[in-house]
C-alpha positions in Angstrom: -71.2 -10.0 -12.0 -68.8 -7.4 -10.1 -67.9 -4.0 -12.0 -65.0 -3.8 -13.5 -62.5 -1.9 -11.6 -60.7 1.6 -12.7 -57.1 1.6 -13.5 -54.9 1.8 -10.7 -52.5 4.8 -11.0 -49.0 4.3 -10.5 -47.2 5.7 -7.6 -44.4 7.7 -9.2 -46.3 10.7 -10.3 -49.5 9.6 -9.7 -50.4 9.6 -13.7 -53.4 8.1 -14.9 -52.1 7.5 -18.3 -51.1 3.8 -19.0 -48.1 2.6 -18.8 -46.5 1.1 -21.8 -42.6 0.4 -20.6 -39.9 1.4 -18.4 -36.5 2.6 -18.0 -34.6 0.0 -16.8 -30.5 1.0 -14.9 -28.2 -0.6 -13.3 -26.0 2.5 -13.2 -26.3 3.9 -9.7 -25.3 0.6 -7.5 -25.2 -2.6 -9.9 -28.6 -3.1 -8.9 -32.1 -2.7 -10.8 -34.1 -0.3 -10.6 -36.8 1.2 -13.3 -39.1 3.8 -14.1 -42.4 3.3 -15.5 -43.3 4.7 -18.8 -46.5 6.3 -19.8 -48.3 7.5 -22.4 -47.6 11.3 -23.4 -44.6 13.1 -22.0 -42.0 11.8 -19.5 -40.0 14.6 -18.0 -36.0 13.2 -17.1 -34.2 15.2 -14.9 -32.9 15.5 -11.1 -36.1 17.9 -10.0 -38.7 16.0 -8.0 -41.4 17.5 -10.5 -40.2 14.8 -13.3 -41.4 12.1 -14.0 -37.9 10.2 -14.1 -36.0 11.6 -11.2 -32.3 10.4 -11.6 -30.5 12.1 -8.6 -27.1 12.3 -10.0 -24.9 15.6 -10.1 -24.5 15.3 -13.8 -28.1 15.2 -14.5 -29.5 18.8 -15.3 -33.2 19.8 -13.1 -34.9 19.4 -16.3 -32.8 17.4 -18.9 -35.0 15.4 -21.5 -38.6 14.4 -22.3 -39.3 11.3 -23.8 -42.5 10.7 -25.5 -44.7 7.9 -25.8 -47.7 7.3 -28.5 -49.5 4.8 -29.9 -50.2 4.6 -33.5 -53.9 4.4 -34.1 -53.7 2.5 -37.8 -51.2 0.0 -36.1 -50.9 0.2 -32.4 -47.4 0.2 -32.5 -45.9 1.7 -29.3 -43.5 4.7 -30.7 -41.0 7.0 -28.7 -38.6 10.2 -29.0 -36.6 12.1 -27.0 -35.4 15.2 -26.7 -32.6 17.0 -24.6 -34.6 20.4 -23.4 -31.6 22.5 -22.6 -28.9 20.4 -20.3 -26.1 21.0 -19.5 -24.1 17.7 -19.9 -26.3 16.2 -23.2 -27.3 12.7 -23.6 -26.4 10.2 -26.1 -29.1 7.7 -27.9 -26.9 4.3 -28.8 -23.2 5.9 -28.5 -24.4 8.7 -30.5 -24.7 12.6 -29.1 -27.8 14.5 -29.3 -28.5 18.0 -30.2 -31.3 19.5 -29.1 -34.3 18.0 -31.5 -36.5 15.3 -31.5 -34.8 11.7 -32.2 -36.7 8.3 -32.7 -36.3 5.5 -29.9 -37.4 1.8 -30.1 -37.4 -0.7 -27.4 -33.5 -2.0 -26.6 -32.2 1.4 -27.4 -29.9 3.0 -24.5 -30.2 6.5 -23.2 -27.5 7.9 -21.5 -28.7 10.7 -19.4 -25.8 13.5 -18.1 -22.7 11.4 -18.2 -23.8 8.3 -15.1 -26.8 7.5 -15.8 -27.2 4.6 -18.7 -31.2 3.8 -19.0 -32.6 1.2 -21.4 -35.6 2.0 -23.5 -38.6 -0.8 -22.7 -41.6 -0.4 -24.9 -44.4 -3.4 -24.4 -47.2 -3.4 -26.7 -49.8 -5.3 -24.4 -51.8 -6.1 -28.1 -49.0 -7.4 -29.3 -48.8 -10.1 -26.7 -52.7 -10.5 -26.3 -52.4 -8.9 -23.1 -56.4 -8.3 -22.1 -58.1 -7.1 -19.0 -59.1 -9.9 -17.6 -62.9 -9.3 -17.0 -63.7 -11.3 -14.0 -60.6 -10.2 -12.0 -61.8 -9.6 -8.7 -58.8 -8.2 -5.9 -58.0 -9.7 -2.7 -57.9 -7.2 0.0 -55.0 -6.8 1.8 -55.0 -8.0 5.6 -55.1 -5.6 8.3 -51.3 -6.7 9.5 -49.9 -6.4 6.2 -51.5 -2.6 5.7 -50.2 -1.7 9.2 -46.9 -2.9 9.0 -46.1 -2.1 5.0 -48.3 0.8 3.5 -47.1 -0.4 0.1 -48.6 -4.1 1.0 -52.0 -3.1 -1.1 -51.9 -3.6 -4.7 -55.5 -1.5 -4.7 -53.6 1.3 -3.3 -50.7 2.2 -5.6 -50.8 -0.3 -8.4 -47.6 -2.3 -7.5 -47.5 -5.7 -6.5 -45.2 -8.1 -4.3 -42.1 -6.7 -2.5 -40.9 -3.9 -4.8 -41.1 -0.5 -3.2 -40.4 3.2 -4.9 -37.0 4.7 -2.9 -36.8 8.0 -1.9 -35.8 9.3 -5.2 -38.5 7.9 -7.0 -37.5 4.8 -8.8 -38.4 0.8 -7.9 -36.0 -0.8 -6.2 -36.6 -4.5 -7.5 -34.9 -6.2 -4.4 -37.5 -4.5 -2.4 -35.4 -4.7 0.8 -36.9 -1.9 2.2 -38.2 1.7 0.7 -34.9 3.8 1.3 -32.3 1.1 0.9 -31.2 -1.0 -2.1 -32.4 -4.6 -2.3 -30.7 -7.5 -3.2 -31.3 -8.4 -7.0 -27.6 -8.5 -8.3 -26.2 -7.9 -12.1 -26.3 -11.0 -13.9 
């Protein structure tokens, strides 16, 4: 029987904490794109040490952490965020936040400087009877695919098929190519 692999880290900064959602937008070009959420904290802000890098001239360097946890006694999948100190705020649901800690839950919408609209995903894999699947065994890539696209392996950074981080950090789920927009359109 073949060992069981370790988690895969994601690529945007290389955590090694689960993931548990995403930040879904549409905001910047009609397009989707999404962050991954993990575990613990997750910085917002336009500075390429967070997390969540929305390049946008309303969002502050540092703006907000949002933070993840799962409840031991339930293994519910819980969030709050808070605004650390920017300078154009950020609303929860229409409503304006002051600087403390404010409860999220999945479907909610952050709006992040005055742009940037981000909905909250939160997936309890429990929930769904998500497992690790114990015999999974990886294909290796093939050489041409590794050559021509170094984000072909799976093994490598943890995502799969065509999508492909941008320069800025998030996934550009058209996957057209790693600095341009893909083609997934608003529905």
């Amino acid at each position: 029987m073949q060992e069981i692999q370790q988690p895969v880290q994601s690529i945007i900064g290389q955590r090694e904490e689960p993931v548990v959602g995403f930040l879904y937008s549409i905001s910047r070009k009609g397009i989707g794109e999404y962050w991954p959420l993990h575990l613990g904290a997750n910085t917002i802000g336009r500075s390429s040490e967070c997390g969540i890098q929305l390049k946008e001239l309303s969002v502050s360097e540092k703006h907000a952490v949002l933070n993840v946890r799962k409840m031991k006694s339930t293994s519910e999948i819980i969030a709050s965020v808070r605004d650390v100190g920017s300078k154009n705020g950020m609303y929860l649901n229409d409503e304006e936040l002051d600087f403390e800690n404010h409860p999220c839950k999945n479907g909610d919408v952050l709006t992040v400087g005055t742009c940037y609209q981000l909905l909250i995903i939160l997936i309890n894999a429990q929930q769904f009877g998500l497992k690790v699947a114990q015999d999974f065994q990886a294909a290796p890539a093939s050489p041409s695919e590794s050559e021509l696209d170094p984000f072909a392996s799976s093994e490598k950074n943890g995502l799969y098929g065509r999508h492909k981080p941008i320069d800025d950090g998030t996934i550009d789920l058209g996957g057209a190519s790693p600095f341009m927009s893909g083609d997934t359109s608003v529905l």
